[in-house]
C-alpha positions in Angstrom: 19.9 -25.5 -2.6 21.4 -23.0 -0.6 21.7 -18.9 -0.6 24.9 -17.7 -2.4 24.4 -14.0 -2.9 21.5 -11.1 -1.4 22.1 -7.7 -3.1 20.2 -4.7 -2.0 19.7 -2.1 -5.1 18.3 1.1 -4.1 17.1 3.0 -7.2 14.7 6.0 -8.1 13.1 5.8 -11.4 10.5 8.4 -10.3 10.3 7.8 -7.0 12.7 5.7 -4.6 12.4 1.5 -4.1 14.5 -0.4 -2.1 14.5 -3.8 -4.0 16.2 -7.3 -2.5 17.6 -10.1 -5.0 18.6 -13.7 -3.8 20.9 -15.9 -5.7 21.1 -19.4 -4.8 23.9 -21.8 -6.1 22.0 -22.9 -9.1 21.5 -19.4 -10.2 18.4 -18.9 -9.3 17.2 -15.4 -8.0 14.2 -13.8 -6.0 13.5 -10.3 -5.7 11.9 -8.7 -2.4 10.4 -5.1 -2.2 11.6 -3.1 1.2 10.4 0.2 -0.1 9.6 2.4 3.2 8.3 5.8 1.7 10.5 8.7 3.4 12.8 6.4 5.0 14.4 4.1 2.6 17.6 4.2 3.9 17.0 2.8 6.8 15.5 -0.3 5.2 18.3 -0.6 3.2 20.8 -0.6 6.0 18.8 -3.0 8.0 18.9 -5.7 5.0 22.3 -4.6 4.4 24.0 -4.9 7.7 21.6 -7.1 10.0 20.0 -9.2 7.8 21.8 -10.1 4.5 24.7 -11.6 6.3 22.0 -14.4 7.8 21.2 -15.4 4.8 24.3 -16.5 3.0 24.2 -20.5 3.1 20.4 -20.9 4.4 18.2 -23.5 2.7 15.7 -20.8 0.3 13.1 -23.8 1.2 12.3 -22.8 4.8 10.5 -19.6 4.1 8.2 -20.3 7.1 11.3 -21.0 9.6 13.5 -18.0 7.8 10.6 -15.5 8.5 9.9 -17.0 12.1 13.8 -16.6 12.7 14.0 -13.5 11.6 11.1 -11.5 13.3 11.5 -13.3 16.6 15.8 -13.2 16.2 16.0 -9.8 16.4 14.2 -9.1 20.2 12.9 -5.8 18.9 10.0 -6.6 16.9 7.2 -5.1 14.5 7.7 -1.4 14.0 7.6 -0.5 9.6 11.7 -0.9 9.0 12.0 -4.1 10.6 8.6 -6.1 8.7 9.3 -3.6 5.5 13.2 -5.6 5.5 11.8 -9.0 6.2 9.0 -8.4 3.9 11.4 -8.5 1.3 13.2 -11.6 2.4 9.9 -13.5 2.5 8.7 -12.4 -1.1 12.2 -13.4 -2.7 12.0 -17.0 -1.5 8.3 -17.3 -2.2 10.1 -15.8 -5.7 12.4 -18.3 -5.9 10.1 -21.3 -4.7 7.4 -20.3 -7.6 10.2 -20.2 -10.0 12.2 -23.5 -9.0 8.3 -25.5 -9.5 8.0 -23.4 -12.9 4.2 -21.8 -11.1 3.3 -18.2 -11.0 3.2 -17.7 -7.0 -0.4 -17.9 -7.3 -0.3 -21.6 -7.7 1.5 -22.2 -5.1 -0.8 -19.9 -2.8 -3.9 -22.5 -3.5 -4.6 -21.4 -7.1 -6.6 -18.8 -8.6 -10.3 -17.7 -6.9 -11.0 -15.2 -9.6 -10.0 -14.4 -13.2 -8.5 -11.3 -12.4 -8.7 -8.7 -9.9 -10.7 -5.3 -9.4 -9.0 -2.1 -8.5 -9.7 1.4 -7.9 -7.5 4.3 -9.1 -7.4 8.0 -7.9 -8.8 11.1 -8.8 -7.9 14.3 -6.9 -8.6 18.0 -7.9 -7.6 21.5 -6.1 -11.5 22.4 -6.6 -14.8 20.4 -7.8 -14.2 21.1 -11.5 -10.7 20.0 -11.6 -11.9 16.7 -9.6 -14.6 15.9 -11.7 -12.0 16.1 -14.7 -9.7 13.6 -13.3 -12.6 11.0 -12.4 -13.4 11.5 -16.0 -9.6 10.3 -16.8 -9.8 7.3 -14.5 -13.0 6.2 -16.1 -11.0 6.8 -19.4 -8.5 4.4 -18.3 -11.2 1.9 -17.8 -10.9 2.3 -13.7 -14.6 0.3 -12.4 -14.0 2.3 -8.8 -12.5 5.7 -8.4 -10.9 7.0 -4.7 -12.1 10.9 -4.7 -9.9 13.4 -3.2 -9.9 17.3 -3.7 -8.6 20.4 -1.5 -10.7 22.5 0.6 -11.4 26.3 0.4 -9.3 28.0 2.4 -6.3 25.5 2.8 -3.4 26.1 0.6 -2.5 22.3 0.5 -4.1 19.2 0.8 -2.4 15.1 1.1 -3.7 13.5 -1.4 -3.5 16.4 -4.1 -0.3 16.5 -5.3 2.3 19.5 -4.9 5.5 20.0 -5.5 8.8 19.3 -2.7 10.1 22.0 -0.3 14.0 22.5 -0.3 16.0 25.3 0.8 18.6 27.8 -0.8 21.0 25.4 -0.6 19.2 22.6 -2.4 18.5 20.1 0.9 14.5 18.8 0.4 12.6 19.4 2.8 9.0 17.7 3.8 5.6 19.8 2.2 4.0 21.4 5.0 0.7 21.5 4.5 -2.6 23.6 6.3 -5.1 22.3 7.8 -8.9 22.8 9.4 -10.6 19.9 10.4 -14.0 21.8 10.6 -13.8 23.4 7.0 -13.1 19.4 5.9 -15.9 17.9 7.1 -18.3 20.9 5.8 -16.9 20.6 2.4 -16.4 16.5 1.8 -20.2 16.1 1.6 -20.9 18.5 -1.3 -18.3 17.4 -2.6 -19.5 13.7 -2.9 -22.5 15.5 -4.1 -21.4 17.1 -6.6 -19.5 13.7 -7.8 -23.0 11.6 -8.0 -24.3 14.0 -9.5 -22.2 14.1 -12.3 -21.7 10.0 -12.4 -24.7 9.0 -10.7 -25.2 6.3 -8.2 -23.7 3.3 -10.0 -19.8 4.1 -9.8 -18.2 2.4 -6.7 -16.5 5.8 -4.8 -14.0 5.6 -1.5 -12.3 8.4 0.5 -9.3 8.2 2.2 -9.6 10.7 5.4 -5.8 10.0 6.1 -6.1 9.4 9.9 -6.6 13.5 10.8 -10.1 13.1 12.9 -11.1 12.1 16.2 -13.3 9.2 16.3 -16.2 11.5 17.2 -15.4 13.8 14.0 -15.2 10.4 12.1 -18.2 9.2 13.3 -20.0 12.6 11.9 -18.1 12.2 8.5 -19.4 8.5 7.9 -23.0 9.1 9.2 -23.0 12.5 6.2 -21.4 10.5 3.6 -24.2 7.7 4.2 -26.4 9.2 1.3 -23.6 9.0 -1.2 -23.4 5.5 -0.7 -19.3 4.9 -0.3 -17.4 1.7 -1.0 -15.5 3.0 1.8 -14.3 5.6 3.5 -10.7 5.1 4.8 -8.0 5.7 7.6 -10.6 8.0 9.3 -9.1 8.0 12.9 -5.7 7.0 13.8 -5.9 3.2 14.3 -3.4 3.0 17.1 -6.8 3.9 19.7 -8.2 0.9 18.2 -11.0 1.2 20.7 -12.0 4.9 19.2 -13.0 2.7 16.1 -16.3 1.5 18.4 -17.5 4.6 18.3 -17.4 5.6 14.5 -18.8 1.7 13.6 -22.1 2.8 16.2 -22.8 6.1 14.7 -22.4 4.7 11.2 -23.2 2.3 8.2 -20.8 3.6 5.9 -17.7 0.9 5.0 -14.5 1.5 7.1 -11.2 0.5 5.7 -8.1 0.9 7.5 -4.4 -1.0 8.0 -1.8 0.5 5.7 0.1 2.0 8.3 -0.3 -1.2 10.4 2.7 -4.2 10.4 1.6 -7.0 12.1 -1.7 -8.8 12.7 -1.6 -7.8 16.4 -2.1 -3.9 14.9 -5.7 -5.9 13.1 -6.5 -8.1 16.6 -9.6 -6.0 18.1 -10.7 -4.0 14.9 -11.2 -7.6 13.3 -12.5 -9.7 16.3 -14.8 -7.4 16.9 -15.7 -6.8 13.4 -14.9 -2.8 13.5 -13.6 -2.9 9.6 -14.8 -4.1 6.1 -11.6 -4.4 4.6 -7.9 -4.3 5.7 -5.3 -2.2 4.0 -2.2 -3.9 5.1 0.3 -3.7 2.3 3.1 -6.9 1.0 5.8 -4.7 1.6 5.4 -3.4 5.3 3.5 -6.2 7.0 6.7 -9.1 6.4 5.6 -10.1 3.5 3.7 -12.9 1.6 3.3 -15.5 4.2 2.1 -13.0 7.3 -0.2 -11.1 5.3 -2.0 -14.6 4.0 -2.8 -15.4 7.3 -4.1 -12.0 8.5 -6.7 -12.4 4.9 -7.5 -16.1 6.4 -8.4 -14.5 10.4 -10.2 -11.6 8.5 -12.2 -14.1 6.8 -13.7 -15.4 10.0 -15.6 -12.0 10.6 -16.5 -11.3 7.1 -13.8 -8.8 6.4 -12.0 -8.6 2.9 -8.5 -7.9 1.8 -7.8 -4.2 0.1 -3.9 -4.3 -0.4 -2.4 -1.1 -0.6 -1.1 -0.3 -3.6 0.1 3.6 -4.3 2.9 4.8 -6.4 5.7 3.9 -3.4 5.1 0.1 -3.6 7.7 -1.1 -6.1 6.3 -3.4 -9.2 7.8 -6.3 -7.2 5.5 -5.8 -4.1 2.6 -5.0 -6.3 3.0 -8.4 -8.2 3.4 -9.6 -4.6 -0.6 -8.4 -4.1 -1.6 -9.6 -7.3 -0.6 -13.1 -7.1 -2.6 -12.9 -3.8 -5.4 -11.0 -4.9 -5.8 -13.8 -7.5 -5.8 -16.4 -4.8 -7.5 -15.8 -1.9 -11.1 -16.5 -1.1 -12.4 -13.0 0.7 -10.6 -10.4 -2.0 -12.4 -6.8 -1.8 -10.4 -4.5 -3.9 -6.7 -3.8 -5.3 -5.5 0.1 -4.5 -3.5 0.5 -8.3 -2.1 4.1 -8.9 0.6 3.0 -12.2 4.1 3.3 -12.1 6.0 5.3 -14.3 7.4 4.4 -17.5 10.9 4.8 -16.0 9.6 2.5 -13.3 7.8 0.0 -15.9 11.5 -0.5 -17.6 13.7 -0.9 -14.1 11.0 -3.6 -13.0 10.0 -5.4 -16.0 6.7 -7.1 -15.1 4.3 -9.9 -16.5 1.3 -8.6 -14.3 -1.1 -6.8 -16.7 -3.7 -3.7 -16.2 -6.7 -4.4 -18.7 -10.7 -2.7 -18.3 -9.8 -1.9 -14.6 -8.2 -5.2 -14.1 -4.8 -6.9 -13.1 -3.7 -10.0 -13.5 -0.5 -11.2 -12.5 0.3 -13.9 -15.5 1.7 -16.8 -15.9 5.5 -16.9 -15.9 7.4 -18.3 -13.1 7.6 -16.6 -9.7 6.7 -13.0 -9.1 6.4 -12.2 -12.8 9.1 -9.9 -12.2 13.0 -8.7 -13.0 15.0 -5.9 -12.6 17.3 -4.6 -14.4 20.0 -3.7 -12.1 22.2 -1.9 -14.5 19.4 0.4 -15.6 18.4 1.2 -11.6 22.0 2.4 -11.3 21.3 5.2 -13.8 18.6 6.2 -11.7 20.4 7.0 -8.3 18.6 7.9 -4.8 17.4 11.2 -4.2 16.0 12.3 -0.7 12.5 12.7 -0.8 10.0 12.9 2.5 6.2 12.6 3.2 4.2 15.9 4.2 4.0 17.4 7.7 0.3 18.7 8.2 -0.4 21.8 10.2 -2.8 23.7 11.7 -3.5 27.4 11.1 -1.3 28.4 14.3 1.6 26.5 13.2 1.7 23.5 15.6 2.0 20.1 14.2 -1.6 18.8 14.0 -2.1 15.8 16.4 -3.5 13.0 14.6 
């Protein structure tokens, strides 16, 4: 069996993937997912002009040797394009494997640990009220763990609640800019958790997701006054590149730390894992190589007690999130599956066998991924620029987290 064809379809169905397909010579395909939020593009260059051109007439078989090849060929290593384009490579021959032994992937990753696999959704409000509505939703939709997020008085915009792009006269988008005061933040996040179990009590599972924009000292102070509203987690609460920052908020605290979505190679994981700073690492399919890399990083987390939490928001293309499924179902130390929906626009480019039932996924039972894309529908849903949010503070420099 050898690679015929790779095709890079860039689409936007809602928002914009970046989506790899692999023909070999007996027809059979594999789709990838190289969706970089805010810089698709470049992805799709990458695959397009550096990579797809070593894959015609490659054995689909070596996925191990292909990924080694690839990661070490290029010199310039890690870095999110790079591990976002081989990412896909790796999860369309693990595609095409799992379809050419007639398995769901999960079979081939050592076979189900679980019957299916817990998420958590998000709820997000401008103020209390509006927050405690949209947990109400999520419970509605049967979520068993709800990620709380609302703005804070006095800022105009917060990440995490949505609001609408910036463009200019001439229609060009431009990124949100958003406010920020780290000292109004940490004030308000505890009564807001208040609030919260006081409403739902102190049963429901609850994370946060600080989004990297404290010192470890200010994170430190967040997880020790969040300790009496007992979170699942509280996430990205420094910036994880001063891995060593992380000793100081894991002394001053007991609450859960979570952390790794921005992270692309288990080098990023090496100290916060050896010396068992995290609970669970965030690292997502689609921006840490794929399958095969991200396996081993759950097996070395495993040695210190420290579960998987895949991340899984809107920008991760059905094809990377049956990537985490199949996963999910397999390995041994699972925590929790990040699952924000796709769109129904979404739902019909990427028709998918993975299923969302009482808070649960599972990925099913049809060959491969579970997944297939419908090229000539993508095309009706061309790319559109669209950019992250720039957070400032109130004198108008770039805040430095």
């Amino acid at each position: 069996m050898k690679i015929v064809d790779a095709k890079v379809v860039v689409t936007r169905p809602g928002r914009n993937f970046v989506t790899l397909r692999i023909t070999t010579d007996d027809g059979v395909t594999g789709l990838g997912d190289a969706t970089l939020n805010g810089r698709e593009l470049a992805v799709a260059s990458y695959l397009r002009d550096h990579l797809v051109p070593l894959l015609i007439g490659i054995d689909p078989h070596r996925i191990e040797d292909t990924w080694q090849s690839l990661y070490r060929g290029a010199y310039w290593r890690r870095g999110p394009v790079t591990m976002a384009a081989i990412a896909a490579v790796d999860v369309a021959l693990w595609d095409i494997k799992a379809k050419v032994a007639g398995l769901p992937l999960y079979q081939l990753l050592g076979g189900a640990s679980r019957d299916r696999v817990r998420t958590y959704g998000h709820a997000a409000g401008r103020d209390v009220p509006e927050l405690l509505d949209s947990v109400r939703a999520r419970l509605a939709q049967g979520y068993p763990a709800i990620r709380i997020q609302t703005g804070v008085p006095g800022l105009r915009r917060v990440y995490g609640v949505h609001d609408t792009p910036a463009s200019t006269p001439d229609g060009r988008v431009l990124p949100v800019v958003e406010d920020w005061d780290t000292a109004a933040y940490l004030r308000h996040i505890p009564t807001v958790f208040e609030a919260v179990r006081h409403e739902f009590g102190p049963e429901l599972p609850l994370l946060h997701d600080a989004h990297h924009r404290l010192t470890p000292l200010q994170a430190a102070r967040l997880g020790r006054d969040l300790e009496p509203y007992d979170l699942f987690w509280l996430e990205d609460c420094t910036p994880a590149e001063n891995q060593e920052g992380l000793r100081l908020v894991r002394s001053h605290t007991t609450t859960p730390l979570a952390i790794g979505e921005v992270f692309n190679t288990v080098f990023d994981f090496r100290t916060l894992v050896n010396e068992q700073l995290i609970d669970y690492v965030r690292a997502a399919v689609t921006h840490f190589g794929g399958v095969s890399p991200l396996k081993k990083l759950f097996d070395f987390a495993a040695q210190q007690q420290i579960k998987s939490a895949i991340h899984g928001p809107e920008d991760i293309s059905p094809v990377g999130m049956a990537a985490a499924i199949h996963l999910d179902l397999a390995i041994h130390n699972f925590g929790i599956q990040e699952y924000a929906g796709h769109s129904a626009a979404t739902a019909a480019v990427f028709r998918h066998s993975y299923t969302f039932t009482d808070g649960h996924l599972h990925p099913g039972e049809a060959p491969g991924l579970g997944v297939e894309l419908d090229e000539e529908l993508a095309a009706a849903h061309p790319y559109e620029p669209a950019y992250l949010p720039v957070n400032r503070l109130a004198d108008g420099t770039v805040h430095d987290w």
